[in-house]
N, C-alpha and C positions, 0 to 999 in steps of 0.2 A: 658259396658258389666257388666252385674251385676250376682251374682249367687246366687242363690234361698239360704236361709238359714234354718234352721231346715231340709235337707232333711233324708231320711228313711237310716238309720243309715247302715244296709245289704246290701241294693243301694249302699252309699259310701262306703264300702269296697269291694264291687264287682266292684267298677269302677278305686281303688288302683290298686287290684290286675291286671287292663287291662288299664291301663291309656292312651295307643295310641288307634289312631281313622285310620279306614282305609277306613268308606266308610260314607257315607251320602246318605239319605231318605230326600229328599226335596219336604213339600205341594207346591201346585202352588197357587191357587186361596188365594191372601193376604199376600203370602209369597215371590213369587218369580215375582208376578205380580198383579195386579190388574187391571181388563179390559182388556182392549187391552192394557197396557204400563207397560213396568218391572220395578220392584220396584229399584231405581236410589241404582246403585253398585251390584246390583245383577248379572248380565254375569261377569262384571269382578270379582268377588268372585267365583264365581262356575269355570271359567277357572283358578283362583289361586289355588283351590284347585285340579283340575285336572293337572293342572301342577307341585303339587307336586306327583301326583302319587295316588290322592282318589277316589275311584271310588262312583258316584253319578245317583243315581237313584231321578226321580220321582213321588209321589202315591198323586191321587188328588181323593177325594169323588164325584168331577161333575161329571154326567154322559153325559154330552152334547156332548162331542166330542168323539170319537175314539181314541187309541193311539198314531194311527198316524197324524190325525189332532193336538194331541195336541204337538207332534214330531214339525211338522211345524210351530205353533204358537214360539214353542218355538226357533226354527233356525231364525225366522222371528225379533224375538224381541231382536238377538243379541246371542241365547244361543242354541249350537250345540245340536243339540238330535236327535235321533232315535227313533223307534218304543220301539224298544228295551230297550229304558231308561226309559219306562214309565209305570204304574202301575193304573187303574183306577177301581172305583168301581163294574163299567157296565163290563167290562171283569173279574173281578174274579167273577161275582157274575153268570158271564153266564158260564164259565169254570166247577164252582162248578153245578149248575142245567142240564149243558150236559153230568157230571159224574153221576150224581144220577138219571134222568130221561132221556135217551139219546130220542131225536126227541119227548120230549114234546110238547105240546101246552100251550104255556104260554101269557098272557095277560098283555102286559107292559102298566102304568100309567107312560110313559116317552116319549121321542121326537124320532128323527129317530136314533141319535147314540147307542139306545140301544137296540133300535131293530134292526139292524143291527150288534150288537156284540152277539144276540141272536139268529141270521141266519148262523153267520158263524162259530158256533159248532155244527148247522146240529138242534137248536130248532126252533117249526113252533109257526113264530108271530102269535097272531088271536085278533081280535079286540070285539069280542061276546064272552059275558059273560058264554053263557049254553055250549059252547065250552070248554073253559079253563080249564087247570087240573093244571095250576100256574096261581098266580099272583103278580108281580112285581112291589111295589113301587118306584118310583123315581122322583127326579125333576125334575118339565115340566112345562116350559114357555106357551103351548102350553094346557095347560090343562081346560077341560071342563065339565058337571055336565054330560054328553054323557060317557066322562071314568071312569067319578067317578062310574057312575052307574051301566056299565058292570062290575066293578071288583068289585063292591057292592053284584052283583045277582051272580056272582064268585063263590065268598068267600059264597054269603048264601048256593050255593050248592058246596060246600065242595072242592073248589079249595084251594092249597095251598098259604101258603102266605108269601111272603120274599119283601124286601127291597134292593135296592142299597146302602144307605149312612142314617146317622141320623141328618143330619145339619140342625139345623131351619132356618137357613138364609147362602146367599151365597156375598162374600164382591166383589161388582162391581165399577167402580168409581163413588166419589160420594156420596156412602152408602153399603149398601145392601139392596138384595131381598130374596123375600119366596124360601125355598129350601123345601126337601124331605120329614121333620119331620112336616111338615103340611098335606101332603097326607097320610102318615101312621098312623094321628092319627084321619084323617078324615075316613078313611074306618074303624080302628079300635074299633071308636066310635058306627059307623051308623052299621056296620056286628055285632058288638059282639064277631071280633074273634082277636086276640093276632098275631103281628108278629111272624114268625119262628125264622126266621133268617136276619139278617145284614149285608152285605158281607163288605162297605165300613169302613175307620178308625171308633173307635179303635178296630177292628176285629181282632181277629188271624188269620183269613185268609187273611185280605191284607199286614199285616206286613210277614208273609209267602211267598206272592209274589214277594215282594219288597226286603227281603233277597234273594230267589231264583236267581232275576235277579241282586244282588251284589256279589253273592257265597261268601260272609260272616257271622260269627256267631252275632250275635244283641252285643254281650258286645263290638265290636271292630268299633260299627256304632255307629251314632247321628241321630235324629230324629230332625226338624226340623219343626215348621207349629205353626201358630197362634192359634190357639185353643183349648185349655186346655181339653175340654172335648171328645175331637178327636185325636189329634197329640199326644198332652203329655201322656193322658192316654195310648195310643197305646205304647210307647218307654217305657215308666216305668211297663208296661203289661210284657213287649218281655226283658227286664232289660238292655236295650240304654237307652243311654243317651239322656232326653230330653232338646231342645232348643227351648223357646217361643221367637215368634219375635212380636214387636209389630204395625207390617204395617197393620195388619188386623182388624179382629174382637174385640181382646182380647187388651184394654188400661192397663197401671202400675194401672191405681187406680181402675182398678177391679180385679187387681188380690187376695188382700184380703189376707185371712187366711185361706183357704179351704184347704180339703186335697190333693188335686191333686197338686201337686209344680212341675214345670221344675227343672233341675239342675244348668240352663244358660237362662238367659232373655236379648237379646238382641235389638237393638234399629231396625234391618233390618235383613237379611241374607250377608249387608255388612260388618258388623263384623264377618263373622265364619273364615274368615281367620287368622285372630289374636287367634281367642280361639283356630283354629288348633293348630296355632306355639305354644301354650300352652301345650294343651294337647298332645303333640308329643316331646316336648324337652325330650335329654338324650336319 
């Protein structure tokens, strides 16, 4: 367990003044799993720390699954969860667009989980371009020069246009693959028009979700996920504590000298249980 050195001076006395930890934000994709198989110590950490009494939420930027699909992967790999424990970027981002436009017509460049987190706030999927009055970037396995080009002829007439997640790549076993910040810079480039908005990490709005469903203030959580320019920056955004692990994207020898620093760099999410009993003595 290592702890980032030089951090932001205000940071460390905002985290004096709160040094116990009550809840946890855990990414999935790299953190708590990769592929299909949890990253080895991970359930039993997450149920040490539930068993002292932490409550643990999860917020993943894929948009592939539902929350409760992702509820199941995770019961399935050993780690109890509910609907309720989980936070994805395709539900806040459909949440936010059925406040602001209720029973829009939105055009997702994503697979069926999000249009279907898009159906059930009462928005109407539509696959043609001269229809849509949104346009949804996300990652799609599933993707063809057919979507590209409806939400190409979109955006030229004047659909709006937002994003699920900003991840250029997604860690599977093995490696990674192309994630969402390939689609929003391919329409961005070919329209000529600028994303709105983001909903997935490091957004305010999904660290808002992910407190909501801990009913905790951010200085009394951790934040938790492999990559610096998503997780970390989200926890040092919202002033949690951030925790880099390094099962994912993000190796010790690129973390470098940049300004973005976690406050804790650990080898897995099988060490948070030791930095609990740290940051919790007395």
């Amino acid at each position: 367990m290592v702890r980032w050195p030089g951090s932001d001076a205000r940071q460390s006395d905002l985290m004096a003044a709160t040094r116990g930890v009550d809840g946890y934000i855990l990414d999935l994709d790299g953190t708590v799993y990769r592929g299909d198989r949890a990253v080895p110590g991970a359930g039993e950490a997450i149920a040490a720390l539930r068993g002292r009494g932490r409550r643990v939420v999860f917020a993943s930027n894929n948009p592939l699954r539902s929350r409760a699909e992702y509820a199941r992967k995770l019961t399935r790999l050993g780690i109890a969860a509910t609907e309720g424990d989980v936070v994805t970027s395709s539900w806040v981002a459909a949440r936010h667009l059925a406040a602001w436009a209720p029973g829009a017509k939105v055009l997702p460049v994503g697979e069926r989980a999000l249009r279907e987190e898009l159906e059930g706030v009462g928005l109407r999927p539509v696959s043609e371009g001269d229809t849509a009055e949104w346009v949804i970037a996300a990652f799609d396995r599933t993707l063809t020069y057919a979507k590209l080009n409806a939400a190409f002829q979109a955006l030229r007439r004047g659909a709006r246009f937002v994003a699920t997640n900003p991840d250029r790549s997604c860690p599977v076993e093995g490696g990674e693959v192309p994630d969402a910040a390939g689609v929003i810079a391919f329409l961005e480039a070919t329209s000529g028009r600028s994303v709105e908005e983001v909903f997935g990490k490091p957004s305010p709005r999904m660290v808002e979700a992910a407190l909501g469903l801990l009913g905790l203030p951010p200085q009394r959580c951790i934040m938790a996920g492999d990559r610096l320019e998503t997780d970390v920056v989200m926890a040092k955004n919202a002033g949690m504590r951030a925790v880099l692990v390094l099962t994912g994207v993000t190796s010790r020898a690129s973390l470098g000298s940049g300004e973005v620093r976690p406050d804790h760099v650990l080898a897995s999410i099988a060490e948070l249980p030791d930095l609990d009993r740290e940051l919790n003595k007395g």
